[in-house]
C-alpha positions in Angstrom: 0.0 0.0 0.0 3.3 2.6 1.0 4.8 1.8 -2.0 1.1 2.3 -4.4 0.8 5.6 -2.7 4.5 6.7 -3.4 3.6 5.6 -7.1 0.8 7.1 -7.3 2.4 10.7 -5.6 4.5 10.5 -8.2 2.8 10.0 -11.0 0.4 13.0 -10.0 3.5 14.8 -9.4 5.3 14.4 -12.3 1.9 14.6 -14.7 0.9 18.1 -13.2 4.6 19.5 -13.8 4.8 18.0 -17.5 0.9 19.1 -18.2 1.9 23.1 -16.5 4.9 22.9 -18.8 2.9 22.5 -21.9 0.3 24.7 -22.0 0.7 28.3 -21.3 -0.3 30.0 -18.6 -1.4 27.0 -16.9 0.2 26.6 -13.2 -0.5 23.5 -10.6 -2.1 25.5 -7.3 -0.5 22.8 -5.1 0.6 19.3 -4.8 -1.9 16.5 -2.9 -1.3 14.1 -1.3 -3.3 11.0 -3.5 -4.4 8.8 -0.4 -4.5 8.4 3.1 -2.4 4.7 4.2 -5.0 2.5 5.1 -2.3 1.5 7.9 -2.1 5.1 9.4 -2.6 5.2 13.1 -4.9 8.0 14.3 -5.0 9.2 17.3 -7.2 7.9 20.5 -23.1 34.4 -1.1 -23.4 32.4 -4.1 -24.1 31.9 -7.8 -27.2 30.9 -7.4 -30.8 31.9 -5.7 -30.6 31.6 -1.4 -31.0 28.6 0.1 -33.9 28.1 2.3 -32.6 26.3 6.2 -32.1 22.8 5.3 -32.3 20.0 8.1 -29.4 18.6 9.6 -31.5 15.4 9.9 -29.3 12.5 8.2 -30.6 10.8 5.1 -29.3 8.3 3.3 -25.9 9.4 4.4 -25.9 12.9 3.1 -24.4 15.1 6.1 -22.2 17.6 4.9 -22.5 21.2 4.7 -19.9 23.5 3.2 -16.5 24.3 4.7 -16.8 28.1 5.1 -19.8 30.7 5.2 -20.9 31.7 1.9 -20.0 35.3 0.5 -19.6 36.4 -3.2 -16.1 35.7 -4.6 -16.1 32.1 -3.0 -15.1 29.9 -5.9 -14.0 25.8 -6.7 -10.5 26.5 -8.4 -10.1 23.3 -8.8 -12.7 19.6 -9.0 -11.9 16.3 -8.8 -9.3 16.4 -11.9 -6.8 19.9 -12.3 -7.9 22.1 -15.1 -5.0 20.3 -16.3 -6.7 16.8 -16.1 -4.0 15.5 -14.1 -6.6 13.8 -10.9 -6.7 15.7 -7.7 -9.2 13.7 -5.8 -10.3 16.6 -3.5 -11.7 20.0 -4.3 -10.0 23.7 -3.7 -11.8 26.4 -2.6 -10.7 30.1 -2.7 -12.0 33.6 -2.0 -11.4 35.6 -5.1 -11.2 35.6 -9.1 -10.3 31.9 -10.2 -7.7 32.8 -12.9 -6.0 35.8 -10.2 -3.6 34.0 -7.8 -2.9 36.9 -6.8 -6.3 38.3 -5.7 -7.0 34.7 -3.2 -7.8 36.2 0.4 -7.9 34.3 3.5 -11.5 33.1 5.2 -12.0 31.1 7.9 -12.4 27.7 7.3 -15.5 25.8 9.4 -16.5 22.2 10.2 -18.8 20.5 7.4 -20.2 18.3 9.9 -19.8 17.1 13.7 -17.2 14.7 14.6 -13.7 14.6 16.4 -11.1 16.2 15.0 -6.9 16.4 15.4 -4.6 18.5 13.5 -1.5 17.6 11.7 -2.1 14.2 12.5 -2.5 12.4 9.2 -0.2 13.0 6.0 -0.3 16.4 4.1 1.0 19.4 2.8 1.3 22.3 5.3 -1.4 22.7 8.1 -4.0 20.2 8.1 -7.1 19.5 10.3 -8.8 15.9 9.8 -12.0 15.4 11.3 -13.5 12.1 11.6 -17.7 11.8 11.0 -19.8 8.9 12.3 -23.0 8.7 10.2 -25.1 6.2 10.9 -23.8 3.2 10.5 -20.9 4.7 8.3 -17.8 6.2 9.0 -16.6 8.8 7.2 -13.2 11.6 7.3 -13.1 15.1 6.3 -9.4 16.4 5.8 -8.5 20.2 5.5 -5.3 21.4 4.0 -2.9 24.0 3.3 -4.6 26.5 6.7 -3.0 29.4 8.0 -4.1 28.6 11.2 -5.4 26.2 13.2 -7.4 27.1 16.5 -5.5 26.0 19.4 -8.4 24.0 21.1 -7.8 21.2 18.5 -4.4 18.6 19.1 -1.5 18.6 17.2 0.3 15.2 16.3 -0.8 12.1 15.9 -0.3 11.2 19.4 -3.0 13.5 20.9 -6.5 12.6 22.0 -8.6 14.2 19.6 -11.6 16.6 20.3 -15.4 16.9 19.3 -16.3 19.8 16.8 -19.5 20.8 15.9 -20.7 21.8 12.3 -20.1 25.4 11.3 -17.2 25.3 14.5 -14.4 27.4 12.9 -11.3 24.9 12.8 -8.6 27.5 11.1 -7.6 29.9 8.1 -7.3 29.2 5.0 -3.8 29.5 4.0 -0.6 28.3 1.5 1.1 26.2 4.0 2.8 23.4 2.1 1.8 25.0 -1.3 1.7 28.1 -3.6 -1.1 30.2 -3.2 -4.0 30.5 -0.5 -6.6 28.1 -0.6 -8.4 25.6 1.2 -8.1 21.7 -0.1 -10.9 20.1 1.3 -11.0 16.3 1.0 -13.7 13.6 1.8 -12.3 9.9 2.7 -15.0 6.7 3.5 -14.6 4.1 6.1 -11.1 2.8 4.2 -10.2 6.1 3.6 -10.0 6.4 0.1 -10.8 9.7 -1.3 -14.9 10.1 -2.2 -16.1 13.3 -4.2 -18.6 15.0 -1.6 -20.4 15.9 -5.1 -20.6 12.4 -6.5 -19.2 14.4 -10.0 -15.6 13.2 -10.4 -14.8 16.1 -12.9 -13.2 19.5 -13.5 -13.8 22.9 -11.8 -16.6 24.0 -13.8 -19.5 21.7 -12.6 -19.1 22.8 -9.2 -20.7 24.9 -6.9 -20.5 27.9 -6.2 -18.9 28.7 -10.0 -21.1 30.0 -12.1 -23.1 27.9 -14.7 -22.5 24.9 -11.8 -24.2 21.3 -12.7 -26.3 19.6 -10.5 -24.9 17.0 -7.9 -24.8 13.4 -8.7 -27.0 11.1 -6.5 -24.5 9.9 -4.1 -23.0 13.3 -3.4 -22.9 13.8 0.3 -24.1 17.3 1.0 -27.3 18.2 3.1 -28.8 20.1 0.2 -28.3 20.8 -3.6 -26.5 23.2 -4.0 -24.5 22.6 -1.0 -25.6 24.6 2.3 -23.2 26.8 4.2 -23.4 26.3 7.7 -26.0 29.0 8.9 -28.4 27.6 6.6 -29.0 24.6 8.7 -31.1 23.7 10.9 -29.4 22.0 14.1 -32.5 20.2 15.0 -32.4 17.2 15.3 -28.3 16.9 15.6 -26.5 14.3 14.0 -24.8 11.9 16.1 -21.1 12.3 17.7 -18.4 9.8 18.1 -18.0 8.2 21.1 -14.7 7.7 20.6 -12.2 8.1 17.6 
């Protein structure tokens, strides 16, 4: 499984350098890491019309709501494959003009759902916050990368006992630890942790909200609503269930 994951690094690595090279203008944001090792040990406004308060009531698994508070110039830079096409099995989300580095801005960066969480205590690049979500009868793992900062009520290491959030809780700030520009790389990892599109779209930056001219959500997309809620759009009652223990 190490060695796959090295492979895999790589060949990520090496395709979004050679596909930057060749067409103009064209820039990798940041590096991911591909997967999670199955043997890691953890430890003990928008584009569209406003959303109406959605339920927090789980059904059929969908539980997420988005990482951050909605406001105008909050974009997906990039889906589940780079603009590129090399795959990037996460999504990045920025505050500012998609094609202007330069104009990203820091935003706080919030809980998509309740669950435990630990920081820097999985692989990644820079800061990272991973949270880990018990719905239903299903396990699932948010992971945050790249922050600024983290707040200092959450653990650092792998060796720390990790603590309960709550959705909308801000974790940290968006940042460019570990990478170029400032963003935040939200990922979504099931039971084995392997990496699951929250949309259920498995494409590029386009089809995702909140760009402009965004598609539908497949069926199996994980979110609360479509298009995705932001925190104070949902309604806490009932609350999903918390870990009992990580």
């Amino acid at each position: 499984m190490a060695l796959r994951s090295i492979f895999l690094c790589l060949s990520v690595f090496w395709g979004g350098i050679f596909s930057a090279l060749s067409q103009p203008g064209a820039a990798p944001t940041h590096l991911e890491p591909v997967a999670l090792s199955s043997t890691t040990t953890l430890p003990a406004l928008s584009s569209s019309a406003p959303i109406s308060q959605v339920s927090s009531k789980v059904q059929s698994g969908k539980f997420l709501s988005l990482p951050f508070r909605m406001q105008s110039d909050m974009r997906v830079v990039q889906g589940w494959y780079y603009s590129w096409q090399s795959i990037h099995l996460g999504v990045d989300y920025i505050n500012g003009a998609i094609d202007d580095p330069n104009s990203w801005k820091t935003f706080d960066v919030l809980a998509a759902a309740d669950g435990e969480a630990c920081a820097n205590c999985v692989d990644g690049l820079g800061n990272v916050v991973w949270i880990r979500h018990k719905i239903g009868d299903k396990v699932y793992y948010t992971y945050y990368g790249h922050l600024a900062t983290i707040e200092p009520f959450i653990p650092r290491s792998w060796k720390a006992t990790p603590v309960k959030v709550t959705r909308g809780q801000k974790i940290g700030t968006a940042g460019n630890t570990g990478t170029w520009y400032i963003h935040l790389h939200f990922g979504v990892y099931n039971a084995s942790r392997v990496p699951i599109d929250p949309y259920d779209l498995y494409t590029e930056r386009s089809s995702y909200y909140p760009n402009p001219g965004c598609a539908s959500m497949g069926k199996d997309n994980l979110f609360i609503s479509d298009p995705p809620p932001d925190p104070s759009q949902i309604n806490r009652d009932p609350p999903i269930r918390l870990l009992n223990s990580i």
